[in-house]
C-alpha positions as semicolon CSV with decimal commas, in nm:
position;residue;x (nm);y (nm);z (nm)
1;X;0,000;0,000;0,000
2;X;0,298;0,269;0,104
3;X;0,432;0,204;-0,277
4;X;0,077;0,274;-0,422
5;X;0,054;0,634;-0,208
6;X;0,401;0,714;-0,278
7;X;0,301;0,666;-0,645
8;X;-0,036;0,883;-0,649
9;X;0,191;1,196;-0,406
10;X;0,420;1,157;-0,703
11;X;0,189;1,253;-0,987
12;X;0,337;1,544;-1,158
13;X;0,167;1,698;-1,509
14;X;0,292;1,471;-1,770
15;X;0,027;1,704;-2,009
16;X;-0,221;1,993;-2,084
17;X;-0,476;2,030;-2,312
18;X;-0,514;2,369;-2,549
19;X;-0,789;2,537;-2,453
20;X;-1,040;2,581;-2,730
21;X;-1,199;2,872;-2,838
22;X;-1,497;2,834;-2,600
23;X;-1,398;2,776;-2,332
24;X;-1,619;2,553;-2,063
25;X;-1,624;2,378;-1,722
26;X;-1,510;2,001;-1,771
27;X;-1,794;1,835;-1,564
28;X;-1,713;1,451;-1,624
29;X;-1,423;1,263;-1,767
30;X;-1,382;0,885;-1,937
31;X;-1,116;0,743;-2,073
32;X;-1,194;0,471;-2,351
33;X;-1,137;0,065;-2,215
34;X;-0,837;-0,057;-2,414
35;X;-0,865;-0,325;-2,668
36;X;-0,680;-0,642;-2,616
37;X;-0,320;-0,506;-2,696
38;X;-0,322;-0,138;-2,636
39;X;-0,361;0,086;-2,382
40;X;-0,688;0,319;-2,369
41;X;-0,663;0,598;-2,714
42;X;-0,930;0,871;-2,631
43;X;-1,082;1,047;-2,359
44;X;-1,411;1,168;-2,367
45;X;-1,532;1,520;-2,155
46;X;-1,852;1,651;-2,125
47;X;-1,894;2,043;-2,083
48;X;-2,109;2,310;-1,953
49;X;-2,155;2,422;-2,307
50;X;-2,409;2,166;-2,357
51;X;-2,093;1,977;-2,598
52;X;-1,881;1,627;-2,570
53;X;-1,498;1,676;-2,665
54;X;-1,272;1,344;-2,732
55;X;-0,920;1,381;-2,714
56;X;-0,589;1,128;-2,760
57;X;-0,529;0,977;-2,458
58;X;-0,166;1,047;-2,452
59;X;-0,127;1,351;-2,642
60;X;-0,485;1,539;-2,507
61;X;-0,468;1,658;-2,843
62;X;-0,815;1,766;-2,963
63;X;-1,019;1,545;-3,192
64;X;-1,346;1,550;-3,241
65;X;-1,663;1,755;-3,062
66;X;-2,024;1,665;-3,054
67;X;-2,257;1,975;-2,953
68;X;-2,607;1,887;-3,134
69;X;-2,708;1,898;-2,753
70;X;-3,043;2,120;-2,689
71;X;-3,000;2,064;-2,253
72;X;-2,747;2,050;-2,002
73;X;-2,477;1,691;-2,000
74;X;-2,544;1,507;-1,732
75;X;-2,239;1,237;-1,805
76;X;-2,024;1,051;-2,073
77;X;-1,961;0,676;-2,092
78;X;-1,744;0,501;-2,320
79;X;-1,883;0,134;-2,407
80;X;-1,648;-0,138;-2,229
81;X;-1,628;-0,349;-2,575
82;X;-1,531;-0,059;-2,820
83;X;-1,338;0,195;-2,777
84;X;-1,478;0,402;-3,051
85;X;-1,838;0,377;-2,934
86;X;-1,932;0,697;-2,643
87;X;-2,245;0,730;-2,464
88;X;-2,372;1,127;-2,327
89;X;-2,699;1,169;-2,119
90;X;-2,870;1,542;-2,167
91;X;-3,137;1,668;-1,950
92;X;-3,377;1,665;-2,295
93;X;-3,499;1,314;-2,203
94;X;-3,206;1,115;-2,414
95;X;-2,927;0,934;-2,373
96;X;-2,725;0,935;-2,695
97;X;-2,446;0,697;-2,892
98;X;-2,200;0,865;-3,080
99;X;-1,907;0,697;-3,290
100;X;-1,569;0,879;-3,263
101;X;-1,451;0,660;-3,628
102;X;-1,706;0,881;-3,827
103;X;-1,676;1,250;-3,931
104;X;-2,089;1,328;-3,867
105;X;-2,216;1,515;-3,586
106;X;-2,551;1,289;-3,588
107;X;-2,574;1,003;-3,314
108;X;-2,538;0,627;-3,414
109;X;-2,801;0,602;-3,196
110;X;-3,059;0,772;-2,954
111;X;-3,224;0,596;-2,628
112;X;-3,570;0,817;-2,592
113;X;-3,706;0,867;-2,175
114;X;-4,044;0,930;-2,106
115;X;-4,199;1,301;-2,231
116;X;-4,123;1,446;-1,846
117;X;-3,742;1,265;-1,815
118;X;-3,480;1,516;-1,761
119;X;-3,193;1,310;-1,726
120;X;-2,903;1,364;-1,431
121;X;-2,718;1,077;-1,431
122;X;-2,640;0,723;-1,639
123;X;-2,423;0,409;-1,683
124;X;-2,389;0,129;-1,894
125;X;-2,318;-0,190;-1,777
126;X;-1,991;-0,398;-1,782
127;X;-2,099;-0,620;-2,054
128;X;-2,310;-0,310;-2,304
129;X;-2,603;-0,452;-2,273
130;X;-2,810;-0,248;-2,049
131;X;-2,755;0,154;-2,001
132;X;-2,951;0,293;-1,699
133;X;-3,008;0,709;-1,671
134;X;-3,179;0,865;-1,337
135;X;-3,429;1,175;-1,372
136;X;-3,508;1,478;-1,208
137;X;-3,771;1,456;-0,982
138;X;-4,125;1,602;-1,178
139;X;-4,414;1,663;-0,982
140;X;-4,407;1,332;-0,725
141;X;-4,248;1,083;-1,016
142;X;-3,838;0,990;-1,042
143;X;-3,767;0,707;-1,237
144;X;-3,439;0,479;-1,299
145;X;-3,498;0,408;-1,683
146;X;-3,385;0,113;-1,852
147;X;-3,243;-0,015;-2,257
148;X;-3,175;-0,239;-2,400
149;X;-2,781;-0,133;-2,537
150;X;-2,730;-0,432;-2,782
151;X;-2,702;-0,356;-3,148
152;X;-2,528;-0,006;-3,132
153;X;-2,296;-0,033;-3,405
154;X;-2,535;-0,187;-3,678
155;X;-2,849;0,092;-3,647
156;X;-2,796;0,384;-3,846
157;X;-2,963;0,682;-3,595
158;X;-3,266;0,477;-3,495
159;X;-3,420;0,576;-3,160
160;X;-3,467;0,290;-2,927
161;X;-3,727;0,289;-2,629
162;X;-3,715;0,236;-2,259
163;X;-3,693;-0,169;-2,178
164;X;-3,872;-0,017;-1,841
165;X;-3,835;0,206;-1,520
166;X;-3,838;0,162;-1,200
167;X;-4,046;0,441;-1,010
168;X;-4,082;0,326;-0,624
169;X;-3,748;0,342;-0,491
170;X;-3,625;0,716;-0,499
171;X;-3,839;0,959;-0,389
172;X;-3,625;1,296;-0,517
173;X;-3,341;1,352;-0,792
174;X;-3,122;1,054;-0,864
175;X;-2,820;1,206;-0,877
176;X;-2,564;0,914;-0,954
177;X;-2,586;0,553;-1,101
178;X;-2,288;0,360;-1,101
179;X;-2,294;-0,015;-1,302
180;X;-2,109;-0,303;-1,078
181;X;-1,750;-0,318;-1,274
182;X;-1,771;-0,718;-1,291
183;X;-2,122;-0,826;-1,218
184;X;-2,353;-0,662;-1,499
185;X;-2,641;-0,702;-1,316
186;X;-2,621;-0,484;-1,015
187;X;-2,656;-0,142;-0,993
188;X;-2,640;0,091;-0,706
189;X;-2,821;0,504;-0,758
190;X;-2,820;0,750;-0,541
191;X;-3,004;0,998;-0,510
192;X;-3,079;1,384;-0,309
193;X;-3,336;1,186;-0,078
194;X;-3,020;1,099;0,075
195;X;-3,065;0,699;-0,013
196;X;-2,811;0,448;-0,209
197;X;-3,033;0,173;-0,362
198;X;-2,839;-0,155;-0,492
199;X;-3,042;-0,340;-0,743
200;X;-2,979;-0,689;-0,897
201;X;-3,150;-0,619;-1,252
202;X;-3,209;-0,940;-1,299
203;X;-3,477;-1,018;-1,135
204;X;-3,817;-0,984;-1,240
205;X;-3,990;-0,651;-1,061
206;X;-3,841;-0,364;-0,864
207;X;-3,923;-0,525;-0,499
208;X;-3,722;-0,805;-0,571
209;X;-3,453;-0,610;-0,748
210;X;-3,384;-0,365;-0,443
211;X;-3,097;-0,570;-0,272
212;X;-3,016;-0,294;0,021
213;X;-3,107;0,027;0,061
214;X;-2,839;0,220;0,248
215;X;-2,875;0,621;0,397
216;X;-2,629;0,863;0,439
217;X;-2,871;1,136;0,596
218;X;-2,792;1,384;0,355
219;X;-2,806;1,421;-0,060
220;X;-2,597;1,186;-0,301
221;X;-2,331;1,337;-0,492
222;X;-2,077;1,025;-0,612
223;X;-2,124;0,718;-0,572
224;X;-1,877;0,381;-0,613
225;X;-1,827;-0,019;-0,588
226;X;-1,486;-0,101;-0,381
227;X;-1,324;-0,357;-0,186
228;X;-1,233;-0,708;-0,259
229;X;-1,483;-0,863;-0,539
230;X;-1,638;-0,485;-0,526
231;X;-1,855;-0,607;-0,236
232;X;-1,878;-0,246;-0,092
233;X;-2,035;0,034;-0,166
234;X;-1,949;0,397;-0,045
235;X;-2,081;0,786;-0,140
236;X;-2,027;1,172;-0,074
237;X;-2,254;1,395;0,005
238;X;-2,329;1,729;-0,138
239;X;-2,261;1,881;0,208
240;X;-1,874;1,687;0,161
241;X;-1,974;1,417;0,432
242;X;-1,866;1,031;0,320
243;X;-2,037;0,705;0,369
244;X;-1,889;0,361;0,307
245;X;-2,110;0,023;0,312
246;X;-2,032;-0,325;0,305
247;X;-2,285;-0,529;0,098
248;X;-2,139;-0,833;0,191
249;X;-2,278;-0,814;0,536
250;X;-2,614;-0,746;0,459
251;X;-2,724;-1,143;0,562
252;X;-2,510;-1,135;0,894
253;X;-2,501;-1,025;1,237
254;X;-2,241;-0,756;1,170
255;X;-2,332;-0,415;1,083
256;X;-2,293;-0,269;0,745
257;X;-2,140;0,029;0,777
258;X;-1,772;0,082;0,746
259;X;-1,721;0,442;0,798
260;X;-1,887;0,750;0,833
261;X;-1,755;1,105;0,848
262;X;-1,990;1,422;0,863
263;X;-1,788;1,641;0,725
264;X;-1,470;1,530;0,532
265;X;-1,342;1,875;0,547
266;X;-1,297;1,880;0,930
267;X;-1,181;1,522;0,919
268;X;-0,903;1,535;0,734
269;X;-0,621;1,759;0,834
270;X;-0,375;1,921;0,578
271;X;-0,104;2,121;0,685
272;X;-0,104;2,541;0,532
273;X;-0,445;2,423;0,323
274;X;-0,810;2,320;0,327
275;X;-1,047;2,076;0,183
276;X;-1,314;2,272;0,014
277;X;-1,527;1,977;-0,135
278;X;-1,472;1,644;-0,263
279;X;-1,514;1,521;-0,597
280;X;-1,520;1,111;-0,578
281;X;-1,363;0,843;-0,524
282;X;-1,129;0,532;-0,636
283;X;-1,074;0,214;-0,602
284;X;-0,709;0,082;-0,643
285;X;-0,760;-0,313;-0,717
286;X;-0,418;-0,367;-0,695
287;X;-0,357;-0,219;-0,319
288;X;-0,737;-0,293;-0,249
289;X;-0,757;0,062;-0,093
290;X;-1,029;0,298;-0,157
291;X;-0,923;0,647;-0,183
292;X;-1,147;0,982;-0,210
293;X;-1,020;1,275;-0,444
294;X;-1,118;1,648;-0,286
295;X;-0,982;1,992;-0,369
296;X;-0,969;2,394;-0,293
297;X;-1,094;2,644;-0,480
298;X;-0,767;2,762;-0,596
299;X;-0,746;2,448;-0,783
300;X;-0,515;2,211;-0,536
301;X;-0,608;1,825;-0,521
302;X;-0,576;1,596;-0,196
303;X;-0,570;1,290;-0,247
304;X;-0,728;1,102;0,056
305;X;-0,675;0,739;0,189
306;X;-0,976;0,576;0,325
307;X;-0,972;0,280;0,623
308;X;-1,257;0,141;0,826
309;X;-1,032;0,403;1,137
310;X;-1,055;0,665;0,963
311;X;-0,908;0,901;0,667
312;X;-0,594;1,075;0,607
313;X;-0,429;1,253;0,362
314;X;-0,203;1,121;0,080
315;X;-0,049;1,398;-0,105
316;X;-0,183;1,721;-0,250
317;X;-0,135;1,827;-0,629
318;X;-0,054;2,174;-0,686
319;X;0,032;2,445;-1,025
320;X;-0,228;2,224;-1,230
321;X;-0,529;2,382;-1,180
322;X;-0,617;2,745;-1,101
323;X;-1,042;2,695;-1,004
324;X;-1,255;2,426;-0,874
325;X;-1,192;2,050;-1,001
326;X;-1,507;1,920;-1,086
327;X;-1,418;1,587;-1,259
328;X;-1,174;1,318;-1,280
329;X;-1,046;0,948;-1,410
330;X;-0,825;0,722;-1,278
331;X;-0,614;0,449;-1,516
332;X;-0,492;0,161;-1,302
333;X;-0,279;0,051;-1,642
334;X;-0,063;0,345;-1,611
335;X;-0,167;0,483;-1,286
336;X;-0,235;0,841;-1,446
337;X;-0,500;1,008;-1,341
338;X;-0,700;1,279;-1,580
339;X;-0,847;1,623;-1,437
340;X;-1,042;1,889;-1,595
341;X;-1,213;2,194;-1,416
342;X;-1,373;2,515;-1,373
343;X;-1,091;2,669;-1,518
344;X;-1,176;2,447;-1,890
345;X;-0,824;2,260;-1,835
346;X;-0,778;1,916;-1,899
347;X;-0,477;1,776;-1,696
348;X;-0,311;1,466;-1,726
349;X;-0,086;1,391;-1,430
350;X;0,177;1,084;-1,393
351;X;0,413;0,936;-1,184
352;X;0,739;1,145;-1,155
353;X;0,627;1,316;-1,499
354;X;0,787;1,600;-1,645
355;X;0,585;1,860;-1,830
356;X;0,719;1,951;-2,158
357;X;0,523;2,293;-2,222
358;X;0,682;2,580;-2,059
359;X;0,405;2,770;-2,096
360;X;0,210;2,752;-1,799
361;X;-0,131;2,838;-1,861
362;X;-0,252;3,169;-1,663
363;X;-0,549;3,120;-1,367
364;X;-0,909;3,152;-1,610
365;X;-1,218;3,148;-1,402
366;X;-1,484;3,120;-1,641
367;X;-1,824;3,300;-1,588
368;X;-2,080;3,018;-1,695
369;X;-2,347;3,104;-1,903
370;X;-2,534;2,732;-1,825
371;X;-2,717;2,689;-1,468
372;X;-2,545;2,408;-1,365
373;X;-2,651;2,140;-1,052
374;X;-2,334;2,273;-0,877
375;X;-2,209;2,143;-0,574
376;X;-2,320;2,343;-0,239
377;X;-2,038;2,501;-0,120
378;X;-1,989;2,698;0,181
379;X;-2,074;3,031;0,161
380;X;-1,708;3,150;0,372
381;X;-1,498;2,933;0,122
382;X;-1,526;3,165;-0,198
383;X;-1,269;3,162;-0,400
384;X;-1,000;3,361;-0,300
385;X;-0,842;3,609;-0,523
386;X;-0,493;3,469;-0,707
């Protein structure tokens, strides 16, 4: 474990990307599964100007951009199987398929919600079968809507509809659904009523699906699978507070919950710094340790180690960022880890790297036309002036 946290307080910028011409927040990050031989080639971002970017994985040279989007992206998803294929949810009621190999801006394919669905979350499942998006809560109804994903590559824009929902289980926003990374029939969402629902698909109605149902007392904002087998489940809250779950328990006499911290913010200490918010979390398969990713408003990122005593801090990344981090994605092939922010940088960081452009890029705080679902901050940690 020591040689896995000296390697992520060793991350240095290897790269940057250029910014483009409008510039955006970077809300979420993926990086493309690699095919049997290679490592991962693109890296998908989706922005508060309503667009997905793909860049080279290894250059962050610019690609390609999608931005036929008419709401706000809530998400991007590569499929596990091909690396060309990327998913984006938008809060229009669709979840679409685009295809990074062909120069059109039109989606391979569109998966249609409900008329009321604004979507604010999605997945797809390990195998690409089934992709799952979470709505807004309209009038009393929120709804965890289900496709069928098969068949992407072969259907020339052709809308598909919902397999089914599932309506009794959330009774506010779902705010996050993460797949299970091996088993493709669980799913755990969470949501602002404060619960995290794990569901085995497979069975035939939505009683029977809900496997545990798990509270952290406040609203959802991350969600994950971790420990050995990806038996536990943990979250963060939108007020920065951390839950952590072990599934695995759920049929014994011990209790279920690992941790729970309030407030990670007065929990962790960090010498001449703060922790202004978190922004998730990662598992590390080969250390099997869980560790949370959190930040400052000036742009620093501590990196966290969790244990059932407690957590503690790992090593903080500074000069990357110059605003909030809002997204992030971790590659256990190379142990890099991507960044991008409110400042519309995209940052890729590895061990011991050395950045090659000299010119480092000067602090941009972008004024956002888009009304964003933004985390709550507190109101006495504005940014300071640089």
């Amino acid at each position: 474990v020591e040689k896995i946290e000296e390697q992520l307080a060793s991350l240095r910028i290897a790269k940057r990307s250029t910014l483009s011409e409008e510039p955006a927040y970077l809300l979420d990050i993926d990086v493309s599964k690699p095919a049997q031989s290679e490592s991962s080639r693109f890296v998908a971002v989706s922005c508060s100007s309503k667009s997905v970017r793909v860049y080279n994985r290894e250059t962050l040279n610019f690609l390609r951009e999608y931005s036929s989007h008419p709401g706000i992206l809530n998400g991007v998803r590569f499929a596990h199987a091909c690396d060309s294929i990327v998913f984006s949810a938008c809060s229009d009621g669709t979840v679409k398929c685009w295809d990074i190999r062909l120069a059109t801006q039109k989606a391979v394919q569109i998966f249609s919600g409900y008329p009321s669905n604004v979507f604010i979350s999605f997945d797809i499942n390990c195998s690409d079968l089934i992709i799952c998006a979470g709505t807004e809560k309209v009038e009393k109804d929120t709804f965890l809507v289900f496709w069928d994903a098969r068949g992407i590559t072969n259907c020339a824009s052709t809308t598909k509809e919902p397999l089914g929902v599932y309506s009794e289980s959330h009774n506010d926003d779902i705010t996050k659904i993460c797949f299970h990374p091996i088993e493709p029939n669980l799913v755990v969402s969470g949501s602002t009523d404060g619960l995290v629902n794990v569901f085995d698909i497979n069975k035939d109605n939505e009683d029977d699906a809900l496997i545990s149902t798990c509270n952290s007392d406040s609203s959802v904002s991350f969600i994950g699978w971790s420990g050995k087998d990806y038996k536990q489940v943990y979250c963060m809250t939108h007020d920065e507070g951390f839950c952590w779950w072990d599934i695995a328990q759920l049929d014994t006499e011990e209790p279920i919950t690992l941790l729970h911290v309030l407030d990670v913010r007065d929990a962790v200490c960090i010498e001449n710094d703060r922790l202004h918010y978190l922004v998730g979390g990662l598992y590390h398969e080969k250390a099997g340790k869980l560790f949370l990713i959190g930040g400052t408003s000036t742009g620093n990122i501590h990196l966290i180690s969790c244990s059932t005593d407690g957590l503690s801090l790992v090593g903080t990344l500074c000069g990357g960022h110059s605003a909030t981090v809002r997204s992030f994605c971790w590659n256990l092939a190379d142990e890099s880890l991507l960044t991008g922010g409110e400042d519309a940088q995209l940052l890729l960081w590895k061990p011991r790297a050395v950045e090659r452009s000299l010119t480092k890029k000067t602090s941009m705080k972008i004024a956002s036309s888009v009304q964003k679902r933004v985390r709550v901050h507190n109101s006495s940690l504005k940014s300071k002036k640089k």
